[in-house]
ChimeraX commands (.cxc) that place a marker at each C-alpha (Angstrom):
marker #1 position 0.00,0.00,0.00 radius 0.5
marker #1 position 1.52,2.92,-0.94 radius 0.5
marker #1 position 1.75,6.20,1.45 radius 0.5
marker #1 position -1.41,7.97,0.13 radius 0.5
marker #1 position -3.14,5.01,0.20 radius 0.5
marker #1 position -2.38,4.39,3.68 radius 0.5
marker #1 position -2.73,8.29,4.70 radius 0.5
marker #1 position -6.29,8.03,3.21 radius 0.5
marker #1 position -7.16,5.13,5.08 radius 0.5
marker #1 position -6.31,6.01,8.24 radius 0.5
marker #1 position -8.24,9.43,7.48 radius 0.5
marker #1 position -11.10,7.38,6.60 radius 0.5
marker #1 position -11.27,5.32,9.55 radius 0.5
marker #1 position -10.88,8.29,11.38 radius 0.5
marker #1 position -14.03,9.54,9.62 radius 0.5
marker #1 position -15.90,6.23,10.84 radius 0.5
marker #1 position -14.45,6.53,14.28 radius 0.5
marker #1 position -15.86,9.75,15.03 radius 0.5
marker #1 position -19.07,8.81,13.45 radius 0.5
marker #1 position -19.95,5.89,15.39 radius 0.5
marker #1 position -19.03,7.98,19.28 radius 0.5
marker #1 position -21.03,10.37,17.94 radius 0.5
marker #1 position -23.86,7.67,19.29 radius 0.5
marker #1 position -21.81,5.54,21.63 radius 0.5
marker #1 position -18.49,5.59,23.66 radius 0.5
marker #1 position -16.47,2.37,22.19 radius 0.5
marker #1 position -13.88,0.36,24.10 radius 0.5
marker #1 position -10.60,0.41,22.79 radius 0.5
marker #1 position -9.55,-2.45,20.50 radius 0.5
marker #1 position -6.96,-4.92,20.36 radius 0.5
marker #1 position -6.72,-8.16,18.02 radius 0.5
marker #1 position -4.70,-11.09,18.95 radius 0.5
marker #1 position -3.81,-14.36,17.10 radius 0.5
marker #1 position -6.17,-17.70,17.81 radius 0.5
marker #1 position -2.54,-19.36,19.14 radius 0.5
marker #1 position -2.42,-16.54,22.16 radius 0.5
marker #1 position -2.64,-18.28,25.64 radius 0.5
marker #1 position -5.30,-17.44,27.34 radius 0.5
marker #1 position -3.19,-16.07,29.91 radius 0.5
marker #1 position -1.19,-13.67,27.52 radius 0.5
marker #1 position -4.97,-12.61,26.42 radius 0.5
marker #1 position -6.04,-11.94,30.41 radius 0.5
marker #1 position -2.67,-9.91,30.77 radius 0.5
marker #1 position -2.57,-7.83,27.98 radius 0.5
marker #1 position -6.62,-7.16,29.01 radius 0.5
marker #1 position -5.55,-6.09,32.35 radius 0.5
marker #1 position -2.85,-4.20,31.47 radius 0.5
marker #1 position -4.87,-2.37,28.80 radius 0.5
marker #1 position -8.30,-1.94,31.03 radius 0.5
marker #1 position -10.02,-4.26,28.54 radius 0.5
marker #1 position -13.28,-6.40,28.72 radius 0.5
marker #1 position -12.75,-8.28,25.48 radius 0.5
marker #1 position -10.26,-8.79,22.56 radius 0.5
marker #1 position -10.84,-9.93,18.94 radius 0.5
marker #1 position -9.20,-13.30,17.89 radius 0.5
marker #1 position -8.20,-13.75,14.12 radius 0.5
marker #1 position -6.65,-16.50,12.53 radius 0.5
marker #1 position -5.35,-15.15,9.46 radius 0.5
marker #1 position -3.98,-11.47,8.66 radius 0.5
marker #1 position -7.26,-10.99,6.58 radius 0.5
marker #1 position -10.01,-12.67,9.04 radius 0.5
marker #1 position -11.56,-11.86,12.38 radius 0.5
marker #1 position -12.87,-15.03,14.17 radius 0.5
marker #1 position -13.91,-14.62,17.12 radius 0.5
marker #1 position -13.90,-12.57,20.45 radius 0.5
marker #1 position -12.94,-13.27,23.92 radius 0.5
marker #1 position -14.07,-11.84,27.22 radius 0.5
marker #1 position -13.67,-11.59,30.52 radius 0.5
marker #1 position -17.12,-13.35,30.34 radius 0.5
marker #1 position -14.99,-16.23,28.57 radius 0.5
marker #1 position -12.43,-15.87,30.98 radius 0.5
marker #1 position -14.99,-16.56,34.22 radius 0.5
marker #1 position -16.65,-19.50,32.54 radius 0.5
marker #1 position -14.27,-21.58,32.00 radius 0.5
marker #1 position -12.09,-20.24,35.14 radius 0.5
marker #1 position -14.98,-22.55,36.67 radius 0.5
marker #1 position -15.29,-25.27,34.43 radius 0.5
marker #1 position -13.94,-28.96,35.40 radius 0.5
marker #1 position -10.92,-28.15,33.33 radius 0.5
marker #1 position -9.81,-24.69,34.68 radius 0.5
marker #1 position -6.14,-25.47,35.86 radius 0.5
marker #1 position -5.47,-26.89,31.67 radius 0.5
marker #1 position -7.30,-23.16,30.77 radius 0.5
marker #1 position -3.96,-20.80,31.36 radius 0.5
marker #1 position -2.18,-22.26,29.04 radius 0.5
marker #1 position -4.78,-23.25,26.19 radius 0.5
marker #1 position -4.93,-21.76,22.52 radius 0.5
marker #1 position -7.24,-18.64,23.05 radius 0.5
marker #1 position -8.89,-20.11,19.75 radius 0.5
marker #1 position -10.51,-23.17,22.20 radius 0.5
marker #1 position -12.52,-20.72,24.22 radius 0.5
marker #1 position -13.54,-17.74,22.51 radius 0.5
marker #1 position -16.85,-17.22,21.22 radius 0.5
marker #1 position -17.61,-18.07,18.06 radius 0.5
marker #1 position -18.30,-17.12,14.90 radius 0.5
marker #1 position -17.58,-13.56,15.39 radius 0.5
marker #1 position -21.16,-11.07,15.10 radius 0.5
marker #1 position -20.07,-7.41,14.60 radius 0.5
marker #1 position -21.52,-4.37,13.20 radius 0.5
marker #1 position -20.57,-1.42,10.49 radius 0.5
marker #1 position -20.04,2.25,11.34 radius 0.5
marker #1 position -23.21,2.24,9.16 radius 0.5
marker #1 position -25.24,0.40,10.71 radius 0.5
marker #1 position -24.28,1.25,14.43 radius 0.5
marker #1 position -28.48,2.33,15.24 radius 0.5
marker #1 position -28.74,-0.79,14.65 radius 0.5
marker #1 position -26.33,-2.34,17.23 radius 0.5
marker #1 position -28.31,-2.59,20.49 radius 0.5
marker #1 position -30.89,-4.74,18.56 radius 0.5
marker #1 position -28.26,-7.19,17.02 radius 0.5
marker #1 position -26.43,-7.48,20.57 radius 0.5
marker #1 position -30.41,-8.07,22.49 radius 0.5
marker #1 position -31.42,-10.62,19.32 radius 0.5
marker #1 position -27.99,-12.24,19.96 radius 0.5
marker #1 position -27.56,-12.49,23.60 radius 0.5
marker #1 position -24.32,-10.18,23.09 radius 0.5
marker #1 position -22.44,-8.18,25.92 radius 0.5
marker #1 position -19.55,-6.75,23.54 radius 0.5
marker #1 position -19.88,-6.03,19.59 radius 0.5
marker #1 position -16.78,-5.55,17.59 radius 0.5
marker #1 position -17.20,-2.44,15.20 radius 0.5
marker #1 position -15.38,-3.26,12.21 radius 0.5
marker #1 position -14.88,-1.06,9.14 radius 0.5
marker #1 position -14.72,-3.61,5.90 radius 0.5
marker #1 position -12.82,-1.65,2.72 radius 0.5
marker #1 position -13.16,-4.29,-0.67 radius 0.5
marker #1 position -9.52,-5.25,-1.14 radius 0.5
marker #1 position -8.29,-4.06,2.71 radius 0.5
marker #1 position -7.82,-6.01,6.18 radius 0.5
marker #1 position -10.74,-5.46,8.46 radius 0.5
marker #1 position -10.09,-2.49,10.37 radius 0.5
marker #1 position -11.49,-2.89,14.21 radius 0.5
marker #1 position -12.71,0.46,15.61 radius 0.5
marker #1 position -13.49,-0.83,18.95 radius 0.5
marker #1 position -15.38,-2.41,21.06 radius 0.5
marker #1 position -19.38,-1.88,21.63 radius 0.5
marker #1 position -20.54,-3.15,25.25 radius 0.5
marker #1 position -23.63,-3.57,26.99 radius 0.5
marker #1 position -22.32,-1.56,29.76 radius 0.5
marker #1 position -21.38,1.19,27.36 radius 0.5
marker #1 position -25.12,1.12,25.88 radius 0.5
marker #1 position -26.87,1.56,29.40 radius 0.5
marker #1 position -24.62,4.33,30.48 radius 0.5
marker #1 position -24.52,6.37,27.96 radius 0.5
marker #1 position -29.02,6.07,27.96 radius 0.5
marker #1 position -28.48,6.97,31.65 radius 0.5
marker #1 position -26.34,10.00,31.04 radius 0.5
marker #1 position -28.64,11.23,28.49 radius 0.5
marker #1 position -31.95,11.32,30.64 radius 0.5
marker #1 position -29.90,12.74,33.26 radius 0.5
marker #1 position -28.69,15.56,30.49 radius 0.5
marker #1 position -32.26,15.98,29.28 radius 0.5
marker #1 position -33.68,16.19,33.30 radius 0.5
marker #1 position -30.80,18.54,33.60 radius 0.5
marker #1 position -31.82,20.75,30.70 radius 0.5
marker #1 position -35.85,20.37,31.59 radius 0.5
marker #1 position -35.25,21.79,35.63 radius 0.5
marker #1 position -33.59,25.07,33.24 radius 0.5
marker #1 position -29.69,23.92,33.57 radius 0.5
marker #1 position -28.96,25.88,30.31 radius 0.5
marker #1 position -25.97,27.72,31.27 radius 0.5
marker #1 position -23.87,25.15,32.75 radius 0.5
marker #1 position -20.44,25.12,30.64 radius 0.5
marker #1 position -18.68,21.29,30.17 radius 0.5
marker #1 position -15.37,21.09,30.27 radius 0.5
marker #1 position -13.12,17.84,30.16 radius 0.5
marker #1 position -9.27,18.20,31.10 radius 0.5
marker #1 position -6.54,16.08,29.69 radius 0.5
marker #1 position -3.77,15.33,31.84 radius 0.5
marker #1 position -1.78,12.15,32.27 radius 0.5
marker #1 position -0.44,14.23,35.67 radius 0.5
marker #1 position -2.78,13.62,38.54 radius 0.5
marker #1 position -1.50,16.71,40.67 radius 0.5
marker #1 position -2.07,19.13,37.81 radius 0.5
marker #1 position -5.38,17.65,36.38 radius 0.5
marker #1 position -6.67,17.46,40.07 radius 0.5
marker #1 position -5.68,21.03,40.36 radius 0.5
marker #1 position -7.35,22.37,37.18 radius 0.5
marker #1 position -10.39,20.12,37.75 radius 0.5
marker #1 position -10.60,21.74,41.70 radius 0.5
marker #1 position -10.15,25.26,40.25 radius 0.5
marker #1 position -12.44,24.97,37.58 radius 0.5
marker #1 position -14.74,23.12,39.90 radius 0.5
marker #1 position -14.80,26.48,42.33 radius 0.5
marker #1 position -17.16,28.43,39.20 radius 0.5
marker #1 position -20.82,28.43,39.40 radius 0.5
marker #1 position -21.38,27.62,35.89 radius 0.5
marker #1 position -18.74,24.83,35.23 radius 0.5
marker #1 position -19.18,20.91,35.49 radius 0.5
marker #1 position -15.70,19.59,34.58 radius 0.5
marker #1 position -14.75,15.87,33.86 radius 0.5
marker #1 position -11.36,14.46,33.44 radius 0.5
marker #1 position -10.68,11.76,30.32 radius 0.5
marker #1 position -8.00,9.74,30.17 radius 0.5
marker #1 position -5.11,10.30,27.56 radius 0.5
marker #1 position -6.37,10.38,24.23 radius 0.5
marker #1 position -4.20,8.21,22.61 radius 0.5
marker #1 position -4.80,5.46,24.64 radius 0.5
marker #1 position -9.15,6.21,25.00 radius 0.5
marker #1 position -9.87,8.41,22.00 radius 0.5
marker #1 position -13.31,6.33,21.83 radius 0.5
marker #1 position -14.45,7.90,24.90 radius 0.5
marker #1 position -12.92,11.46,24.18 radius 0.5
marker #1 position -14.78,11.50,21.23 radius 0.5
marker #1 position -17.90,10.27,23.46 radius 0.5
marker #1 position -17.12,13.14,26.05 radius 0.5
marker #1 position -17.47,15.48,23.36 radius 0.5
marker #1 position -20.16,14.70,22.09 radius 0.5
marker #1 position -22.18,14.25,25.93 radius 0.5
marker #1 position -21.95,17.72,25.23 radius 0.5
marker #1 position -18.04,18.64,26.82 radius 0.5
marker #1 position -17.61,22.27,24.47 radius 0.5
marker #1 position -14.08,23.23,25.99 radius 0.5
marker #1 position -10.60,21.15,26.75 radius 0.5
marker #1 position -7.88,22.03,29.10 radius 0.5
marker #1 position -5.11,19.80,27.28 radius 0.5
marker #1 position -1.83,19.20,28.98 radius 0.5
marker #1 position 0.16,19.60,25.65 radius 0.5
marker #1 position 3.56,17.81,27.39 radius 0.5
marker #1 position 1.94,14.21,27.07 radius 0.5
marker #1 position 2.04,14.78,23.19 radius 0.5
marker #1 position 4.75,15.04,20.06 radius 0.5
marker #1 position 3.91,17.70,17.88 radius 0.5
marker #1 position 1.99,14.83,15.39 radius 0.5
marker #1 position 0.19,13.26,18.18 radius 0.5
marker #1 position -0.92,16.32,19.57 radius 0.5
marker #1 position -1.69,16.84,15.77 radius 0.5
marker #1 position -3.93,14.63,15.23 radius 0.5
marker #1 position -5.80,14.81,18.51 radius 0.5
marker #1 position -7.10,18.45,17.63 radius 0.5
marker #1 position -7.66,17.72,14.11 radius 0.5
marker #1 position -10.50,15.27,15.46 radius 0.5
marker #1 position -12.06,16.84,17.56 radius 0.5
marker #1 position -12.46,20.32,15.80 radius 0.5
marker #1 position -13.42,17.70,12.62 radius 0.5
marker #1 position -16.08,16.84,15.05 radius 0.5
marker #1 position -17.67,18.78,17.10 radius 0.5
marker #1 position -17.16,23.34,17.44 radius 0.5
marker #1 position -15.36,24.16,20.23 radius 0.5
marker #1 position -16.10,26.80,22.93 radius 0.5
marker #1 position -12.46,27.00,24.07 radius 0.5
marker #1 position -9.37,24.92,24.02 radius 0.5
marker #1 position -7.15,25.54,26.68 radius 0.5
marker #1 position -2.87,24.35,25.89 radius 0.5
marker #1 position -0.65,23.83,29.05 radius 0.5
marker #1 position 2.90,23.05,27.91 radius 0.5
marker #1 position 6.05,23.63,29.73 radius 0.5
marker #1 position 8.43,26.19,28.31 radius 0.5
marker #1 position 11.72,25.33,29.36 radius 0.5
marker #1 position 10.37,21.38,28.32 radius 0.5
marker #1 position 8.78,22.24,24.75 radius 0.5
marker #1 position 11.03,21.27,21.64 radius 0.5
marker #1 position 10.93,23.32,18.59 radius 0.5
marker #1 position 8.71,21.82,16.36 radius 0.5
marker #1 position 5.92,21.73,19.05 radius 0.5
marker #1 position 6.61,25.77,20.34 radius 0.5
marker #1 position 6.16,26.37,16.51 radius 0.5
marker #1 position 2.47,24.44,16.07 radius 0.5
marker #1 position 1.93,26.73,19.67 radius 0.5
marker #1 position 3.10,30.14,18.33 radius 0.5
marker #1 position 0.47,29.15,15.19 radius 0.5
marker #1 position -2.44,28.46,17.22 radius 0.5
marker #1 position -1.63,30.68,19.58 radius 0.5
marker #1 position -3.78,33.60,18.34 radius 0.5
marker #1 position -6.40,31.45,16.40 radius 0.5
marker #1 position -9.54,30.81,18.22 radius 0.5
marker #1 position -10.87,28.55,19.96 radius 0.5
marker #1 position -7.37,28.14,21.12 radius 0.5
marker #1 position -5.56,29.72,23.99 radius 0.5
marker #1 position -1.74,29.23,25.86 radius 0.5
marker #1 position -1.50,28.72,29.68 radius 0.5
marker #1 position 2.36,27.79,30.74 radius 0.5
marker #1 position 2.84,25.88,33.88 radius 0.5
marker #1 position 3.04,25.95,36.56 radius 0.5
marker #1 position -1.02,27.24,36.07 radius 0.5
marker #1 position -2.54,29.95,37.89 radius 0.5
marker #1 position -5.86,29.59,39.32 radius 0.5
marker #1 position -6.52,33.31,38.40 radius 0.5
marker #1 position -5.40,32.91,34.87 radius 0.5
marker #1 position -7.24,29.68,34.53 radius 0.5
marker #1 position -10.38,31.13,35.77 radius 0.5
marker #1 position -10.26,34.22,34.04 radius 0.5
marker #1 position -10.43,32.06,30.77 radius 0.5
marker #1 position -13.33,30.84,31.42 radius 0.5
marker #1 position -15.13,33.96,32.87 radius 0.5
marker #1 position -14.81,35.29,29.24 radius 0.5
marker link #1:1,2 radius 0.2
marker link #1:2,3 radius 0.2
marker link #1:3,4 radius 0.2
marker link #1:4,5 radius 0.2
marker link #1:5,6 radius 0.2
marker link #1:6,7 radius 0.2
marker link #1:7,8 radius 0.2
marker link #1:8,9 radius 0.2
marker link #1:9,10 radius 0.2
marker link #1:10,11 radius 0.2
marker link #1:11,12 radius 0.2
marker link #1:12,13 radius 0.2
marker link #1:13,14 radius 0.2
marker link #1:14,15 radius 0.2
marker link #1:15,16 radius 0.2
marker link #1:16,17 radius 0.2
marker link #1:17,18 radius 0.2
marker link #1:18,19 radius 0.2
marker link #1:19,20 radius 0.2
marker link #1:20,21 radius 0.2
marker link #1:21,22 radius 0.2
marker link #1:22,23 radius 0.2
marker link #1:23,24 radius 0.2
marker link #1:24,25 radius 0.2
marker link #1:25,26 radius 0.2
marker link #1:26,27 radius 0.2
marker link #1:27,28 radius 0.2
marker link #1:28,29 radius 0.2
marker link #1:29,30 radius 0.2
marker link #1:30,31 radius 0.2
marker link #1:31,32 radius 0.2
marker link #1:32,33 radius 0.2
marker link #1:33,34 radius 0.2
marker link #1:34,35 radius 0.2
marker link #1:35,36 radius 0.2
marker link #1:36,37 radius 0.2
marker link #1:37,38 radius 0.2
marker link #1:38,39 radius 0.2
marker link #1:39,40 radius 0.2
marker link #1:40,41 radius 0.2
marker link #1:41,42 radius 0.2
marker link #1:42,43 radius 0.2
marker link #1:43,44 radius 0.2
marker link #1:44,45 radius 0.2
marker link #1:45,46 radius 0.2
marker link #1:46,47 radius 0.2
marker link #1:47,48 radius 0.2
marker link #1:48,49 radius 0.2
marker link #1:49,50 radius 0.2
marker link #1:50,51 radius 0.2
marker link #1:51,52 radius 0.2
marker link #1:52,53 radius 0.2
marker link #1:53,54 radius 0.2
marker link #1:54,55 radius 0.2
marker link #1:55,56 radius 0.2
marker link #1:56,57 radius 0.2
marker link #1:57,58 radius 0.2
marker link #1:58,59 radius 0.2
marker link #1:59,60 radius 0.2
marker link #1:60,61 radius 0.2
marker link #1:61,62 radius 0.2
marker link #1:62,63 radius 0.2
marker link #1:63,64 radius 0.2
marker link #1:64,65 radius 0.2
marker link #1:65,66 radius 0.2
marker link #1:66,67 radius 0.2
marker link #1:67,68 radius 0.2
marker link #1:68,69 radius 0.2
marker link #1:69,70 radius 0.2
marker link #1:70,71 radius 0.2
marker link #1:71,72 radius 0.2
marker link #1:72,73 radius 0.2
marker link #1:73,74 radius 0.2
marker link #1:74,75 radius 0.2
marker link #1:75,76 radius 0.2
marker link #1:76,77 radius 0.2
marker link #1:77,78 radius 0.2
marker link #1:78,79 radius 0.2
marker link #1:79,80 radius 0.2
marker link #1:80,81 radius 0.2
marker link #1:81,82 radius 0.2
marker link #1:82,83 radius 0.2
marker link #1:83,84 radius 0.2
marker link #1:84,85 radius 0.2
marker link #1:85,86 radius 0.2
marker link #1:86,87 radius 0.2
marker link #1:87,88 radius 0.2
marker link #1:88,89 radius 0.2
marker link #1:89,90 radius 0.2
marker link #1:90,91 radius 0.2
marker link #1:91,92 radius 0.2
marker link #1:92,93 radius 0.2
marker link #1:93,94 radius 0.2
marker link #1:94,95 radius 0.2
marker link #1:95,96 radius 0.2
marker link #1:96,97 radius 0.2
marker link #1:97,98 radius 0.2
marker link #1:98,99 radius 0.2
marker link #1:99,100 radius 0.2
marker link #1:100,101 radius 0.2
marker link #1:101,102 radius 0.2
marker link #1:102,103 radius 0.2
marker link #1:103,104 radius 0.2
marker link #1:104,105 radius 0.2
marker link #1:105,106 radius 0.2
marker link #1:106,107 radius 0.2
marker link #1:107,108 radius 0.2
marker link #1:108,109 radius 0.2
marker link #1:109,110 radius 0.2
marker link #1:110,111 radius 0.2
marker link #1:111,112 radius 0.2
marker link #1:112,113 radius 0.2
marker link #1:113,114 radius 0.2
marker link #1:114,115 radius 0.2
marker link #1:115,116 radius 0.2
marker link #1:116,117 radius 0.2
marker link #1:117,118 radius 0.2
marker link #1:118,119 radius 0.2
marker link #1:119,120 radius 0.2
marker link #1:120,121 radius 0.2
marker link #1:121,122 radius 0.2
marker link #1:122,123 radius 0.2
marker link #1:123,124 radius 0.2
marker link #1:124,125 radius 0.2
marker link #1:125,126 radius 0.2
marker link #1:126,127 radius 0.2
marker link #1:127,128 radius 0.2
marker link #1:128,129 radius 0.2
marker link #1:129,130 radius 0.2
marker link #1:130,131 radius 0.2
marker link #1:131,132 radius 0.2
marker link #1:132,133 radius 0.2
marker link #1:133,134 radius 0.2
marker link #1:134,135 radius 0.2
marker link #1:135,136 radius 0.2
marker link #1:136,137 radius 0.2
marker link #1:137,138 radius 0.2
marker link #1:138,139 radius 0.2
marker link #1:139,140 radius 0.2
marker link #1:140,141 radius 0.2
marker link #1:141,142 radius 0.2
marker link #1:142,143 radius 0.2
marker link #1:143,144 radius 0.2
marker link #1:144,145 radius 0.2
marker link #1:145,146 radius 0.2
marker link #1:146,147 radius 0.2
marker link #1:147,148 radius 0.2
marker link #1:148,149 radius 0.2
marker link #1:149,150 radius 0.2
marker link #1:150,151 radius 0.2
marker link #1:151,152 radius 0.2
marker link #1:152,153 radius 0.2
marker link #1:153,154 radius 0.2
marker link #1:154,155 radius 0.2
marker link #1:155,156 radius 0.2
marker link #1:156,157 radius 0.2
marker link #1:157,158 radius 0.2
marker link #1:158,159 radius 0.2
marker link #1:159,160 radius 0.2
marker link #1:160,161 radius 0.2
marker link #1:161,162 radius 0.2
marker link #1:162,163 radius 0.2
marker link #1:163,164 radius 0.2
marker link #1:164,165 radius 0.2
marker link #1:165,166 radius 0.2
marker link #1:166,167 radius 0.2
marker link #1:167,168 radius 0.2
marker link #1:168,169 radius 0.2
marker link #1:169,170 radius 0.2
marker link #1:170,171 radius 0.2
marker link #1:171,172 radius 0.2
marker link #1:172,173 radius 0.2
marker link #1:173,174 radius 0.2
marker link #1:174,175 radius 0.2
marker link #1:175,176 radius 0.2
marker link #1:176,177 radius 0.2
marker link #1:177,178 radius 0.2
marker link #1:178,179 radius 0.2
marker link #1:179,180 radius 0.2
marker link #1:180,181 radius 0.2
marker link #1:181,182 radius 0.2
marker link #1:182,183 radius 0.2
marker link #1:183,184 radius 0.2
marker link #1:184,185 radius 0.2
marker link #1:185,186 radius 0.2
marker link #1:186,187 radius 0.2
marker link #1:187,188 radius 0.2
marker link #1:188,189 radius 0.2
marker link #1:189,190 radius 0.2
marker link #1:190,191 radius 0.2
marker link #1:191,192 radius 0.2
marker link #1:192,193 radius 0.2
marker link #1:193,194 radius 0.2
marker link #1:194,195 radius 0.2
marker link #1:195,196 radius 0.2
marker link #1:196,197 radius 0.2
marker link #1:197,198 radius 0.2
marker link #1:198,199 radius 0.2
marker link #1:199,200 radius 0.2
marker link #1:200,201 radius 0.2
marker link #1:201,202 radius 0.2
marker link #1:202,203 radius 0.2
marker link #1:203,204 radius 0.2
marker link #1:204,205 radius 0.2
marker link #1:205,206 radius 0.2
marker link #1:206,207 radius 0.2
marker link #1:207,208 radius 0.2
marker link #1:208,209 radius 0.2
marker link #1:209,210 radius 0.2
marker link #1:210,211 radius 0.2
marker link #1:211,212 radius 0.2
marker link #1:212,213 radius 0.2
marker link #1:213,214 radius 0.2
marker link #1:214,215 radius 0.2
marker link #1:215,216 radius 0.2
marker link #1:216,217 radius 0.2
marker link #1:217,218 radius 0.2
marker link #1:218,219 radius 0.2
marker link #1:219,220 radius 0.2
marker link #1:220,221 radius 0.2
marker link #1:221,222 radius 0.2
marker link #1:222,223 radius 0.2
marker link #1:223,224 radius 0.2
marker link #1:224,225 radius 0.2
marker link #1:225,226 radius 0.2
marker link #1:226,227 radius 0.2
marker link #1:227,228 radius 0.2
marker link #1:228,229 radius 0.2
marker link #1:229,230 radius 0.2
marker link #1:230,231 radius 0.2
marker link #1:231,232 radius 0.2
marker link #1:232,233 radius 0.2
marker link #1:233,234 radius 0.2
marker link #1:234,235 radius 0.2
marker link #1:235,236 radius 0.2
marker link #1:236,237 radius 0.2
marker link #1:237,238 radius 0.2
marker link #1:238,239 radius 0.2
marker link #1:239,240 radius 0.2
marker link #1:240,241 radius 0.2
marker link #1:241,242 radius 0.2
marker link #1:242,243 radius 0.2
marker link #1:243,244 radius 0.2
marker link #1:244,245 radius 0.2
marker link #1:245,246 radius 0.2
marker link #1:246,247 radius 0.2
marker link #1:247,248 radius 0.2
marker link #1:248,249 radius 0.2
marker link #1:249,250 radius 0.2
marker link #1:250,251 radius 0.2
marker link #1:251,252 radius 0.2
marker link #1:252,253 radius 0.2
marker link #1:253,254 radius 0.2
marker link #1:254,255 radius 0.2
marker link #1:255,256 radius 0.2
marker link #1:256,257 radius 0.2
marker link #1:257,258 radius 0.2
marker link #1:258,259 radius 0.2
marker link #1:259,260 radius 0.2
marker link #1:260,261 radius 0.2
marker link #1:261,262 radius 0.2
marker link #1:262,263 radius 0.2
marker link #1:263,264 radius 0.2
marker link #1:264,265 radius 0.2
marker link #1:265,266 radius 0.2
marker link #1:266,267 radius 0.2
marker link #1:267,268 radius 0.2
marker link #1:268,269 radius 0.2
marker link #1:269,270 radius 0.2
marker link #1:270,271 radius 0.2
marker link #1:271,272 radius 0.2
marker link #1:272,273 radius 0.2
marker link #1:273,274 radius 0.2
marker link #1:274,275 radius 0.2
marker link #1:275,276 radius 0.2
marker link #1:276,277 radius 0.2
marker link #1:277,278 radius 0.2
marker link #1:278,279 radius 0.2
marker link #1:279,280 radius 0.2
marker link #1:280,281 radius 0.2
marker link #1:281,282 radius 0.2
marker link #1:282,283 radius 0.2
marker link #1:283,284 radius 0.2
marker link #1:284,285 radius 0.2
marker link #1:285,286 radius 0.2
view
């Protein structure tokens, strides 16, 4: 595949990504080969904060799925002490059910008519390797129908002027201490998501639960990650504000460039550490 190719792939599954969390939040997704362990499986799970991985047993098929669902079953079956070291292929669930980007309104019906708790979303390109976009859960579906009564009760009792904000920070002292500042304003509900990278499913979801500003602690990105991050979400939803933390004496060149360019283009604005509360709150009194 040659570069453009590949550059307008990834931009297309982008495009699908941002599509489907416009509905639901997806868990992050992760396939593994059908001669996997099952132990390697649980590990990599818990390392990743996963509930279920996709099994394929060729580069160009996805066969099955495996969950921590799997995992308690047979953890107490007559057989659980051969289970650790089995072929991940002899316990996952089989054949593999999933759903397209297109078709994701339709997903809580296929996982209810199948007895599912987790749906692969898989983007299928004639000539391509399935692309997994993540994972659709059961969990997912009731909490995000809970969060949006709760948003429409919200808006009903006249909570119109509340402003969302989401802050992300992979350092707990400074995203505790924006999210406490913030926190202090009448009209503010903040929420902290996990690094991007890593969750961009859920980002995406934040944004559109109706989160209109970011506080983004630019030192957990290169200049391309960071990138690509706002390229996405000003692709998909229109920003209130967009708050960038960086550390001068830390920042290399390329990124204090991409700064200096976005630095008086709105919705963007520059806040170097270490962060005042004042200047922090004054941003958002505007």
């Amino acid at each position: 595949m040659s570069l453009t190719a590949k550059a307008e792939n990834q931009t297309s599954l982008e495009r699908a990504l941002a599509e489907v969390t416009r509905r639901y939040p997806l868990e992050a997704a992760m396939v593994l080969s059908g001669d996997t362990t099952v132990e390697d499986c649980a590990s990599k799970m818990k390392e990743h904060g996963l509930t279920g991985v996709v099994i394929s047993e060729s580069p160009r098929t996805l066969d099955g799925i495996f969950t921590d669902r799997d995992l308690f079953l047979n953890l107490n079956s007559k057989v659980a002490n051969l289970i650790w070291t089995a072929p991940v292929r002899t316990v996952m669930s089989w054949p593999l059910i999933t759903v397209s980007p297109e078709l994701i309104h339709e997903a809580p019906a296929i996982m209810a008519r199948n007895k599912l708790r987790h749906l692969p979303v898989v983007m299928n390109a004639e000539g391509r390797i399935p692309s997994v976009l993540g994972l659709l859960t059961m969990d997912s579906i009731f909490n995000q129908n809970v969060e949006a009564k709760a948003s429409f009760l919200d808006y009903a009792a006249g909570d119109r002027a509340v402003n969302p904000i989401g802050v992300l920070s992979e350092d707990k002292f400074l995203a505790g201490r924006i999210t406490e500042t913030l926190g202090e304003m009448s009209n503010v509900r903040v929420r902290t998501i996990r690094r991007a990278e890593t969750m961009l499913p859920n980002l995406l979801a934040s944004v559109a639960d109706g989160i209109n500003s970011l506080v983004i602690d630019v030192d957990d990105y290169d200049v391309r990650k960071l990138g690509r991050l706002l390229r996405l979400v000003l692709g998909f939803s229109k920003m209130r504000k967009i708050v960038l933390v960086f550390s001068s004496a830390a920042i290399e060149d390329a990124m204090r460039t991409l700064l200096k360019q976005l630095a008086s283009t709105p919705p963007f604005t520059l806040l170097a550490k270490p962060v005042e509360a004042r200047e922090l709150i004054s941003i958002f009194s505007i």
